[in-house]
C-alpha positions in Angstrom: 20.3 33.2 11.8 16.9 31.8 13.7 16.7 28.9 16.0 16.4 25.9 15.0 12.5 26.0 16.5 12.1 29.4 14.8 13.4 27.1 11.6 10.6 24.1 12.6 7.5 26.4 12.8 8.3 28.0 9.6 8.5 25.2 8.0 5.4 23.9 9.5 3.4 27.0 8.4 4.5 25.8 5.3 4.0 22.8 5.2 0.2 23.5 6.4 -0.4 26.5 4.6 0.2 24.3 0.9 -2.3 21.5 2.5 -4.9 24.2 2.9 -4.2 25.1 -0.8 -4.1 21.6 -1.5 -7.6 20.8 0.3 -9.4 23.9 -1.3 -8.4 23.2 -4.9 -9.4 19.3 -4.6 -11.2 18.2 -7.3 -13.0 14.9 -6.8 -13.2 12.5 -9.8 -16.3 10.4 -9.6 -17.1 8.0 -12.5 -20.7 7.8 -14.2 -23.3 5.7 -11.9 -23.0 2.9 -14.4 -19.3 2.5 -14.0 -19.2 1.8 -10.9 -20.6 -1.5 -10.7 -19.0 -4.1 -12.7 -20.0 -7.8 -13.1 -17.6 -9.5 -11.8 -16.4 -11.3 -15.5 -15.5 -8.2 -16.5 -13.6 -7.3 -13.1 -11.6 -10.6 -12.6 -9.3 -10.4 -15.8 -8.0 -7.2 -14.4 -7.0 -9.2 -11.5 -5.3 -11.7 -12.7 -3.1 -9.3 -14.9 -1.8 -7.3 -11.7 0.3 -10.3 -11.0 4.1 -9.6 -11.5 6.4 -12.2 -12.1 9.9 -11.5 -10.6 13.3 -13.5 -10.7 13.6 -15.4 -8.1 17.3 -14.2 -7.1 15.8 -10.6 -6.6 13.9 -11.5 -3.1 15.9 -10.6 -0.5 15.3 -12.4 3.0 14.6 -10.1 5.9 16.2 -10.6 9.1 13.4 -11.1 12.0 10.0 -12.4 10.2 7.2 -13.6 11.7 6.7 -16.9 9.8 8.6 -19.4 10.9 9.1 -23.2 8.9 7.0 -26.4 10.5 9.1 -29.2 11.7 7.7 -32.6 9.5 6.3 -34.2 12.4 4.2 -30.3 12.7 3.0 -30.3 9.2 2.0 -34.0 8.9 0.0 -33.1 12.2 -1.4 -29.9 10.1 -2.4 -32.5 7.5 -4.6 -34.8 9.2 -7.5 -32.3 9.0 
């Protein structure tokens, strides 16, 4: 039974032998010339349809965020301008 380093750079041969595979067999799919600019009527409906609505008892507060609730007297201040 090998090390567990014998284990790690075998696997890491793997891993970059099937990336070289992967990088040699890459087929890039570029669209026609007049495909790739769109007026932008045609681009806005798509989106507007990406938008997902959820329940609202499926978000789940996360402990530790960054944003942080305005006192009144702070948001009335935020309101003068």
């Amino acid at each position: 039974m090998g090390s567990y380093a014998d284990h790690f750079k075998n696997l890491t041969k793997q891993v970059m032998e099937k990336t070289r595979l992967e990088k040699e067999n890459f087929q890039p799919q570029i669209e026609p010339k007049e495909n790739q600019f769109k007026p932008l009527s045609e681009i806005k409906p798509k989106i507007d349809n990406d938008i997902d609505l959820i329940n609202i008892d499926k978000l789940i507060p996360f402990k530790d965020h960054p944003f942080k609730l305005y006192d009144k007297e702070k948001q009335e201040e935020g309101r003068k301008y």
